[in-house]
DRENLOPA-568029 format. One record per residue (C-alpha): x, y, z; residue number from 1. Coordinates in steps of 0.001 Angstrom, whole numbers, plus 500000, padded with zeros to 6 digits. Layout:
REC      c1      c2      c3    i
REC       X       Y       Z  NUM
...
! end
This chain:
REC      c1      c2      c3    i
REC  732299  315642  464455    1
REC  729544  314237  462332    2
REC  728425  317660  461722    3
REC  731969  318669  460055    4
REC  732058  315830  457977    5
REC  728424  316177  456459    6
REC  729386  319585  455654    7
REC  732365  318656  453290    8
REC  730799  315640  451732    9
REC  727865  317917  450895   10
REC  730282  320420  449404   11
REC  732006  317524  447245   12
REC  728961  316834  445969   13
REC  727829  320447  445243   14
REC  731285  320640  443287   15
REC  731104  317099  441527   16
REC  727951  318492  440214   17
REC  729444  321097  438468   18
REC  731873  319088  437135   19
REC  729516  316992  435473   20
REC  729254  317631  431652   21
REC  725567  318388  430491   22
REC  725760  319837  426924   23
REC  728595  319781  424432   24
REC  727984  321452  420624   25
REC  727317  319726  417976   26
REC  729739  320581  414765   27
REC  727188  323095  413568   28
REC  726838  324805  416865   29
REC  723476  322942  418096   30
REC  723999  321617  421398   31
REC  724063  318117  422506   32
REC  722513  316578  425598   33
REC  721998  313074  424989   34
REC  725051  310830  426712   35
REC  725224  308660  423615   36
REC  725422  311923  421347   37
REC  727718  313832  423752   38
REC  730239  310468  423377   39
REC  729936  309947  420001   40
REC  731209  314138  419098   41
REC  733990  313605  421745   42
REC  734941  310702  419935   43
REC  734536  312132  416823   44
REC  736366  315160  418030   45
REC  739475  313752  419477   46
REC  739813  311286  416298   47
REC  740229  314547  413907   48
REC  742349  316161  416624   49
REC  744647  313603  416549   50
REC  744349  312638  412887   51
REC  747609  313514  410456   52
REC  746309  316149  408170   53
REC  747051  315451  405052   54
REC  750492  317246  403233   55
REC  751047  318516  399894   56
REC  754020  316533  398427   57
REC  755504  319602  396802   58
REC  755446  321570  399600   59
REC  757530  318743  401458   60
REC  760216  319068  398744   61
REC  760755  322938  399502   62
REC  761508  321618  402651   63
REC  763613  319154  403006   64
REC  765700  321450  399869   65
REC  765756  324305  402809   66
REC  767445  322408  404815   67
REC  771435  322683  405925   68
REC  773627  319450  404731   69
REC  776864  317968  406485   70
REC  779529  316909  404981   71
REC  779737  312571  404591   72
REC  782511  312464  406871   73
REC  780924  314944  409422   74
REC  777447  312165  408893   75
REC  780357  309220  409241   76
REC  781717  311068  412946   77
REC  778411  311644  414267   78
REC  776999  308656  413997   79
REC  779694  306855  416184   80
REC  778661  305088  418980   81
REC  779398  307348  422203   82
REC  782446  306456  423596   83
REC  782309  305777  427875   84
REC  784992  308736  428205   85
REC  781874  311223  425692   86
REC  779157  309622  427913   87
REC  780826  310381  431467   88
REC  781787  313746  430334   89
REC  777961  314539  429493   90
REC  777117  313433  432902   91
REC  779630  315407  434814   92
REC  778379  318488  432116   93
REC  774805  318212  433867   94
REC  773352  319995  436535   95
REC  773738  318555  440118   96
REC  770650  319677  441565   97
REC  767845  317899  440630   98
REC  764492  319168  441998   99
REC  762052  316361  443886  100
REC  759273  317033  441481  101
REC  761614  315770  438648  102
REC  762167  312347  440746  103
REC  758841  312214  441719  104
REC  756724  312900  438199  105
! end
C-alpha cells in the first residue's frame, strides 16, 4: 500500500515540477530568470493588458453619429419599471431545464 502511494506522490511532484515557471521574456525578447524580474514583467504585463488604451475623440463622434435613435416616447416606454404581470411572463418565457453545472458554477 505504501508502495502505491509513493508512486503517485512522486508523480505529483515530477508534474509540479513542470509546472513551475523558470524563464519568462523580457519585452525585448531576452529571457528572464530571476524571481524578482520574472514578477516585476508579469506585473508589468498584466497592468498594460488591462490598461484602457487611449481613444481618439473624433473617432468616438463617428460613432455614437452611427448609431440608430428611438423616438422620446419609445425612450419614455422603455424605461418603465417592469410591471409583475412583464416580469412573470419573462420567467414563464425561460427554459425549464436548467443544467447542474449552471447551479453549481
Amino acid at each position: 500500500m505504501d508502495h502505491g502511494s509513493h508512486f503517485f506522490y512522486a508523480l505529483e511532484k515530477t508534474r509540479g515540477a513542470k509546472k513551475h515557471v523558470t524563464c519568462l521574456l523580457a519585452e525585448d525578447g531576452t529571457p528572464l530568470t530571476e524571481l524578482a524580474e520574472m514578477c516585476g514583467r508579469a506585473r508589468a504585463f498584466y497592468a498594460s493588458l488591462f490598461s484602457p488604451d487611449p481613444t481618439d475623440p473624433s473617432a468616438c463622434r463617428v460613432l455614437w453619429e452611427e448609431l440608430p435613435t428611438i423616438s422620446v416616447s419609445d425612450q419614455d416606454w422603455l424605461e418603465l419599471p417592469l410591471t409583475l404581470a412583464e416580469f412573470s411572463e419573462a420567467l414563464h418565457r425561460m427554459p425549464t431545464v436548467i443544467s447542474l453545472q449552471a447551479w453549481t458554477g
